[in-house]
Backbone as a chain_set.jsonl record, in Angstrom:
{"seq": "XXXXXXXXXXXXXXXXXXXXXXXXXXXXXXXXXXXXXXXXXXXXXXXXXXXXXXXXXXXXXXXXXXXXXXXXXXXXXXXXXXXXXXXXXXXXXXXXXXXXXXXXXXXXXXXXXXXXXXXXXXX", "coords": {"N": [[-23.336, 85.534, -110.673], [-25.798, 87.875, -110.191], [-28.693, 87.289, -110.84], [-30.913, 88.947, -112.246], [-29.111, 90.429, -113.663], [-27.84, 88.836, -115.055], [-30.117, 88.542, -116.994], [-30.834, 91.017, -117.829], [-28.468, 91.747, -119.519], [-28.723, 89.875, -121.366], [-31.379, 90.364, -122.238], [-30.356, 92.797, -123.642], [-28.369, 93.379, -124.92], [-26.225, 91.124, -125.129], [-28.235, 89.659, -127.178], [-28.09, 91.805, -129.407], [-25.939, 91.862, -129.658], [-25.175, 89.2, -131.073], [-27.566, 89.574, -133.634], [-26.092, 91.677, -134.551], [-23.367, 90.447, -135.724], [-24.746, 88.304, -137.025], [-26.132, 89.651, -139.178], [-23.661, 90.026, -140.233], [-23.258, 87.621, -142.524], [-25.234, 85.542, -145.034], [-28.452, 83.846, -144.087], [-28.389, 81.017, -144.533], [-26.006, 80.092, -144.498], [-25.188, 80.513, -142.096], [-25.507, 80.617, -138.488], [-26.362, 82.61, -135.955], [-26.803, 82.83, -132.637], [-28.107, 83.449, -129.153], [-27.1, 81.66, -126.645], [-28.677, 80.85, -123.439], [-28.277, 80.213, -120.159], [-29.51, 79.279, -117.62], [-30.647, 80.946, -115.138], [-28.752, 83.231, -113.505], [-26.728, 82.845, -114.765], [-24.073, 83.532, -117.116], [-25.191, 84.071, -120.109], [-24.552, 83.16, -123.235], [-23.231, 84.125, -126.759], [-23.563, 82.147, -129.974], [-22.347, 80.853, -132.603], [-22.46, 79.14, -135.61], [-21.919, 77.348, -137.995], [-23.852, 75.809, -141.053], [-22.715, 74.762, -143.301], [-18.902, 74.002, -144.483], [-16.436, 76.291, -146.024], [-15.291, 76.549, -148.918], [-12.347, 76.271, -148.594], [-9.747, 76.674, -145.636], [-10.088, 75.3, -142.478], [-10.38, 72.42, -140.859], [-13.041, 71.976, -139.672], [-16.626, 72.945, -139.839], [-17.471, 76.451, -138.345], [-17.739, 77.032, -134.797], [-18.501, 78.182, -132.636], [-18.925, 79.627, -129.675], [-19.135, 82.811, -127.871], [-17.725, 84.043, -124.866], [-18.289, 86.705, -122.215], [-16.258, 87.803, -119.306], [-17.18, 88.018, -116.097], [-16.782, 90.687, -114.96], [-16.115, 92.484, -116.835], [-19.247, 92.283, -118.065], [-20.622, 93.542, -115.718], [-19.096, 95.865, -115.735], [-20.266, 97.026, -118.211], [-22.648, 96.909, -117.895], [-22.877, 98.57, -115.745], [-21.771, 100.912, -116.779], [-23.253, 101.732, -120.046], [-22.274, 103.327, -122.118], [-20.489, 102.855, -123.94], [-20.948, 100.989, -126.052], [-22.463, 100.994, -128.415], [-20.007, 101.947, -130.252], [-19.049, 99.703, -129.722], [-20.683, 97.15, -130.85], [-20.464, 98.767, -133.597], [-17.763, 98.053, -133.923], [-17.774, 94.967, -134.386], [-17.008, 93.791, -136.354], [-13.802, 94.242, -137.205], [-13.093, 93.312, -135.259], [-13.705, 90.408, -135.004], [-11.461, 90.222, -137.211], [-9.568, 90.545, -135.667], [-9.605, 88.418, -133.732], [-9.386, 86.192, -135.304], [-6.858, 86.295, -135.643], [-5.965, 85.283, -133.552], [-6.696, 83.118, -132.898], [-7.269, 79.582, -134.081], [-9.138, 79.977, -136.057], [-11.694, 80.62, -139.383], [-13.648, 83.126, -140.404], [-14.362, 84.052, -142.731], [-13.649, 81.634, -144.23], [-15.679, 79.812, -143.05], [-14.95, 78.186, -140.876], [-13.165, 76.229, -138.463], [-10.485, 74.92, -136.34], [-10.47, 73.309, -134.627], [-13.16, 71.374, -132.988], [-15.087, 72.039, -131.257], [-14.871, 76.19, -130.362], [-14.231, 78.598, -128.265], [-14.149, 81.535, -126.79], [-13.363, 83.264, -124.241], [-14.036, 86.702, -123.622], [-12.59, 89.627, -122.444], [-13.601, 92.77, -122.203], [-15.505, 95.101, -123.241], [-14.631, 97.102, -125.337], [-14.471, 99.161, -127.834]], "CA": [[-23.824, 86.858, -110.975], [-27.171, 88.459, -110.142], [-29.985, 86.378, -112.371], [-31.437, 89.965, -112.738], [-27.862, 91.398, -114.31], [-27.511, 88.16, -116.159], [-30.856, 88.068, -117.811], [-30.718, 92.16, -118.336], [-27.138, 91.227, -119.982], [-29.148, 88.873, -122.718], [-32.033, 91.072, -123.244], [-30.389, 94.305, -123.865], [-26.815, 93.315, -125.143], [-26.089, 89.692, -126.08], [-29.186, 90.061, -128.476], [-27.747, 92.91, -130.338], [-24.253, 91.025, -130.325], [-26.008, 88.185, -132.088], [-28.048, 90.469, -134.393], [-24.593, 92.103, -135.656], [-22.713, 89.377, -136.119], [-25.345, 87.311, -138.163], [-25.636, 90.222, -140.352], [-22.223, 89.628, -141.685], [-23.574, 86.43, -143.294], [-25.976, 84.504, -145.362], [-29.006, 82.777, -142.662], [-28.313, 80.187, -145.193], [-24.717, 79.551, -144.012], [-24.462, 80.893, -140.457], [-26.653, 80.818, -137.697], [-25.918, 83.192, -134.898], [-28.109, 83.071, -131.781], [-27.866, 83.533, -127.891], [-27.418, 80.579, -125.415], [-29.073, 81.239, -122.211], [-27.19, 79.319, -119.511], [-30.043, 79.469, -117.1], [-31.181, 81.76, -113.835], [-27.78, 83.435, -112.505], [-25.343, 82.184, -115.179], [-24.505, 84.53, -118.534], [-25.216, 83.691, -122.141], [-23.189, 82.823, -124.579], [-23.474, 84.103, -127.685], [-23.007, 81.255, -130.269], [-21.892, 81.101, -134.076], [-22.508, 77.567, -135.895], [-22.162, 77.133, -140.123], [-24.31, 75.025, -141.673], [-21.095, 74.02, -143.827], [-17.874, 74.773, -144.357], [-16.72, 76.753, -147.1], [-14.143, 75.447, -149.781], [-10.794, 76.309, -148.037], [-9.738, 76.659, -144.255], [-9.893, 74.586, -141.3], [-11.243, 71.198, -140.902], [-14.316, 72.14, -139.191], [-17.518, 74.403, -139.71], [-17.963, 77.027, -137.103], [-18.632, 76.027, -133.393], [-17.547, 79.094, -131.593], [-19.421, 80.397, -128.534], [-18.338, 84.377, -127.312], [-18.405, 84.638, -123.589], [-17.873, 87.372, -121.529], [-16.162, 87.791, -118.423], [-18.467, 88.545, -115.39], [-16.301, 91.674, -114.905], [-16.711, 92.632, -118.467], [-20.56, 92.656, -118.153], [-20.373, 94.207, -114.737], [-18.367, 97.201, -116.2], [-20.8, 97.455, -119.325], [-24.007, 97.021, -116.823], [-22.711, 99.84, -114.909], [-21.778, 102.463, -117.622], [-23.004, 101.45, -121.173], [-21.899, 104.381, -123.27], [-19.39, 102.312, -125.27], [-21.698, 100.068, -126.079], [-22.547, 101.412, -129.797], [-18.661, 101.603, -130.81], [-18.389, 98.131, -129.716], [-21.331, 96.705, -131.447], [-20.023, 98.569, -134.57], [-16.392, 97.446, -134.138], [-17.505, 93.57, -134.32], [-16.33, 93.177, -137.992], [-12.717, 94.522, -136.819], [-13.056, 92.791, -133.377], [-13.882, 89.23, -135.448], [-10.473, 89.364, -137.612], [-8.579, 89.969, -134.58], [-9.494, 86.953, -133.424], [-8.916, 84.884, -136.261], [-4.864, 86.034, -135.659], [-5.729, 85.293, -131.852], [-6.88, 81.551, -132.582], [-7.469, 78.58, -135.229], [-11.333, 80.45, -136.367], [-11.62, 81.68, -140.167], [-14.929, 83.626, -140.134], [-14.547, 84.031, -144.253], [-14.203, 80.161, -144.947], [-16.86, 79.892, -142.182], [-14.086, 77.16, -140.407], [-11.918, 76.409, -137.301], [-9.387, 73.697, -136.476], [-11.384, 72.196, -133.371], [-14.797, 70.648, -133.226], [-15.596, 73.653, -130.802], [-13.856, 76.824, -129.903], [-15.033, 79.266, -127.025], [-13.489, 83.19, -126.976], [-13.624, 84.399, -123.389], [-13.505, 88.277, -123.632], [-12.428, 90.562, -120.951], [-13.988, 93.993, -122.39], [-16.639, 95.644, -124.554], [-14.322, 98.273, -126.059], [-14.23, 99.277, -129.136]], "C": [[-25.31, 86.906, -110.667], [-28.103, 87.908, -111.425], [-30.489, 87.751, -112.877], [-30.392, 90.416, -113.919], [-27.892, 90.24, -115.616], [-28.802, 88.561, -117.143], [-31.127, 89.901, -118.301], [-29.495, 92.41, -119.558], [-27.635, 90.691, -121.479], [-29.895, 89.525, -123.206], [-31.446, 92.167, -123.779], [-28.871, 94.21, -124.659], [-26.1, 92.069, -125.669], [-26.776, 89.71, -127.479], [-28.855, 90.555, -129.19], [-26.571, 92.907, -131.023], [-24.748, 90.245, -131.824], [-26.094, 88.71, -133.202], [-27.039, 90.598, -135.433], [-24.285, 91.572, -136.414], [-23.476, 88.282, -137.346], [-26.092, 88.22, -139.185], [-24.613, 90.198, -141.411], [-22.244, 88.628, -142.605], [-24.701, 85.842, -143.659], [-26.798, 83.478, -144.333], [-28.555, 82.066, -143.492], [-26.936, 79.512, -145.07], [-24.194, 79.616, -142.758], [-25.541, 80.65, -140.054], [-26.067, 81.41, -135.953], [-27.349, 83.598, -134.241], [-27.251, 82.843, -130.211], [-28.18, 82.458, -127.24], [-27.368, 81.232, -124.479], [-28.413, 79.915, -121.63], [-27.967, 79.02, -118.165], [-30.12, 80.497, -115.834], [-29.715, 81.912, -113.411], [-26.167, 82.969, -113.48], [-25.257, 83.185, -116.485], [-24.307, 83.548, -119.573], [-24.355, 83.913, -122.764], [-23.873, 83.344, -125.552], [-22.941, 82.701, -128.941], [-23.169, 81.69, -131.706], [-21.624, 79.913, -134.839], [-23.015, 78.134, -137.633], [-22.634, 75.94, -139.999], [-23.518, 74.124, -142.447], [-19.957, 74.923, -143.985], [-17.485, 75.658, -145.992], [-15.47, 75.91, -148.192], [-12.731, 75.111, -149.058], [-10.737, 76.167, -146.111], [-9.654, 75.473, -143.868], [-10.804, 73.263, -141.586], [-12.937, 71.001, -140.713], [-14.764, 73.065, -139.283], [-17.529, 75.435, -138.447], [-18.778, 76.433, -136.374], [-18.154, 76.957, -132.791], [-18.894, 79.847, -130.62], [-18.515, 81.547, -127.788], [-18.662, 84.04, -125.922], [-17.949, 85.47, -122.582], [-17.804, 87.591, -120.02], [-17.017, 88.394, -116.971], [-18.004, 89.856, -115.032], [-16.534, 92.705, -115.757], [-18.146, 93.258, -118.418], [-20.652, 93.425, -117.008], [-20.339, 95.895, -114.896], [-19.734, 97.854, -116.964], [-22.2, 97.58, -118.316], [-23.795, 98.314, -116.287], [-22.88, 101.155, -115.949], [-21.711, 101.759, -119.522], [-22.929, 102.245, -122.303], [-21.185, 104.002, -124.231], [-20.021, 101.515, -126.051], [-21.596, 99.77, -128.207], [-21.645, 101.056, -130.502], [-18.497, 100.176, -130.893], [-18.796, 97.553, -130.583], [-20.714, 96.979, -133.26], [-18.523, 98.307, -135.066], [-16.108, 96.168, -134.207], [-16.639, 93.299, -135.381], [-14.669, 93.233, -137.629], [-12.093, 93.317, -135.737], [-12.56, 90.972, -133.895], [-12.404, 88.933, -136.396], [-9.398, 89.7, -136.91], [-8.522, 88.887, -133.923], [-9.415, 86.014, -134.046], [-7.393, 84.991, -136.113], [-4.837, 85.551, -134.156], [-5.543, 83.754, -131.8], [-7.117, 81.047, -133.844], [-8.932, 78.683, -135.676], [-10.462, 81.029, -138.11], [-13.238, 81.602, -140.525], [-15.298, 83.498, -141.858], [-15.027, 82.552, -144.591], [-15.376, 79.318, -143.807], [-16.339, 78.032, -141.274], [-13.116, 77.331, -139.005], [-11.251, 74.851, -137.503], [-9.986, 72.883, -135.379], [-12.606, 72.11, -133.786], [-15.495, 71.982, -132.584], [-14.689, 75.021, -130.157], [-15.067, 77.672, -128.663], [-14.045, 80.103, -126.986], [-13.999, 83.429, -125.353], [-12.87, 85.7, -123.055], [-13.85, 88.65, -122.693], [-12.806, 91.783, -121.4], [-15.025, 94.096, -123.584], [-16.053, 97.229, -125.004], [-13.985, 98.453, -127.755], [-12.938, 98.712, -129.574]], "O": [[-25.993, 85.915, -110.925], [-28.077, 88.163, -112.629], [-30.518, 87.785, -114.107], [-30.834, 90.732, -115.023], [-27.949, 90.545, -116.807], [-28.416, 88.959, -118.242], [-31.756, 89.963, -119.357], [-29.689, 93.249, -120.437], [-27.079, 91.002, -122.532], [-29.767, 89.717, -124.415], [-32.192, 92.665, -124.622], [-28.361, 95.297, -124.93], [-25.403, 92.153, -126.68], [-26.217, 89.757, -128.575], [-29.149, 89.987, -130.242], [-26.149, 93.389, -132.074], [-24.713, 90.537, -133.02], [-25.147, 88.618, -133.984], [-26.935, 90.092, -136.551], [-24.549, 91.741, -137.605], [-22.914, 87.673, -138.256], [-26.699, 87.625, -140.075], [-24.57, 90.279, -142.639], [-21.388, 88.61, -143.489], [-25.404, 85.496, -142.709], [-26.229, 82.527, -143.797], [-27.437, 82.576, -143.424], [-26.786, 78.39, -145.552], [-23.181, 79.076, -142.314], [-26.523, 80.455, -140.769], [-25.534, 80.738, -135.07], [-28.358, 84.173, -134.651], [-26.162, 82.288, -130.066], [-29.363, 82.135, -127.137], [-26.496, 82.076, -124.27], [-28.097, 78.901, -122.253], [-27.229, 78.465, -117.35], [-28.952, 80.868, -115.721], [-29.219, 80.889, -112.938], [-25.012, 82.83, -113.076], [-26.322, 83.637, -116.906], [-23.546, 82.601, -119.775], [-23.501, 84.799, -122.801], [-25.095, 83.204, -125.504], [-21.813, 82.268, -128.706], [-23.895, 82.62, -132.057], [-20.449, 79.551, -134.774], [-23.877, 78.839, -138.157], [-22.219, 75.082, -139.22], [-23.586, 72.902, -142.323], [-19.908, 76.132, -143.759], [-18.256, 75.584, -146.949], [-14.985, 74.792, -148.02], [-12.173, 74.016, -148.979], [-11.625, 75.615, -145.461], [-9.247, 74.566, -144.595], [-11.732, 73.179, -142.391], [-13.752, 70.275, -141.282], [-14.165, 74.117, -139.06], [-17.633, 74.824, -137.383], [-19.792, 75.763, -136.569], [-17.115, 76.635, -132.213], [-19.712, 80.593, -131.159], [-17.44, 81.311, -127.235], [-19.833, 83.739, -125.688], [-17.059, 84.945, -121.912], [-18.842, 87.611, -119.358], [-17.483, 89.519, -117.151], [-18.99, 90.49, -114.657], [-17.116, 93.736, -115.419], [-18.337, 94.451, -118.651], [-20.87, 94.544, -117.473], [-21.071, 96.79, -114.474], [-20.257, 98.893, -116.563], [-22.621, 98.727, -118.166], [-24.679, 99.154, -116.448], [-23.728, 102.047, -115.96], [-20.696, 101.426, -120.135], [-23.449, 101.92, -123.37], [-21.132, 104.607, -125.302], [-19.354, 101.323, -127.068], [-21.051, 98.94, -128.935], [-21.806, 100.16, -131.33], [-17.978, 99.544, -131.813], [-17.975, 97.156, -131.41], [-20.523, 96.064, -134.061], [-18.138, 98.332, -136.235], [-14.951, 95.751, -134.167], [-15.619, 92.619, -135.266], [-14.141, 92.132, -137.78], [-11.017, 92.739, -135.584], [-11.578, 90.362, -133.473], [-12.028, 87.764, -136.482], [-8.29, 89.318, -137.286], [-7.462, 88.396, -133.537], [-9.362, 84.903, -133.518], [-6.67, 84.03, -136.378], [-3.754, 85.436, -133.582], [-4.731, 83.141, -131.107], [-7.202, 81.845, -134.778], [-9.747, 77.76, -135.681], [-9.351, 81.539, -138.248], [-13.916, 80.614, -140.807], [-16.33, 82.946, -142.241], [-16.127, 82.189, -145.008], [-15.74, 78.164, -144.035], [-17.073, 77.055, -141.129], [-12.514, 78.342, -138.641], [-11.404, 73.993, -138.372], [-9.862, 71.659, -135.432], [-13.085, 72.663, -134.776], [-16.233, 72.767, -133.18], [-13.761, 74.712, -129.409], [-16.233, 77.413, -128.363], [-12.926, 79.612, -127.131], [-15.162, 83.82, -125.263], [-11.77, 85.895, -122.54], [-14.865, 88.405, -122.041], [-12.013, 92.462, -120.748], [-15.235, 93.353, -124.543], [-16.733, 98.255, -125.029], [-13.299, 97.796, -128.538], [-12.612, 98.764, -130.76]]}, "num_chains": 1, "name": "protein.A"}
């Protein structure tokens, strides 16, 4: 991808993912922040607990979001959905706990690391 698109991608839209998402939790138990992947490659958003919580999965959160270069493409082009999306994470996050072995509550998964690659930014 275009280093310009990618690194327009992180300031204007990864960031704000992030942001969201580590609203839903305690800095003191989560830590949600953007991996840059360098010049031409897109960022990950990433999602790492400090610990786990009483119940769940073996392991603390290790989950990196990353979106398909199509995906950002789309949203680069026309970002009117943008808003909805941002406020449909909470929704978005316990569909993917029925998608895969993540629970966002006991701040746990079943692997050491997981990785979500999403094909859209729709609500």
């Amino acid at each position: 991808m275009n280093p310009k698109d990618c690194q327009r991608f992180e300031d204007e839209f990864a960031v704000r993912i992030a942001e969201k998402i580590g609203s839903l939790y305690y800095p003191q138990h989560v830590t949600v922040d953007v991996v840059s992947q360098g010049s031409g490659h897109l960022p990950a958003v990433r999602i790492v607990a400090d610990s786990r919580g009483e119940s769940g999965f073996p392991f603390p959160l290790n989950v990196y979001l990353t979106w398909r270069e199509q995906a950002i493409e789309a949203l680069l082009a026309d970002p009117t959905g943008f808003e909805a999306y941002i406020e449909s994470l909470p929704k978005k996050m316990q569909e993917w706990m029925q998608e895969r072995p993540i629970d966002f509550g006991s701040r746990t998964q079943r692997e050491p690391l997981e990785h979500l690659f999403l094909d859209h930014f729709d609500a």
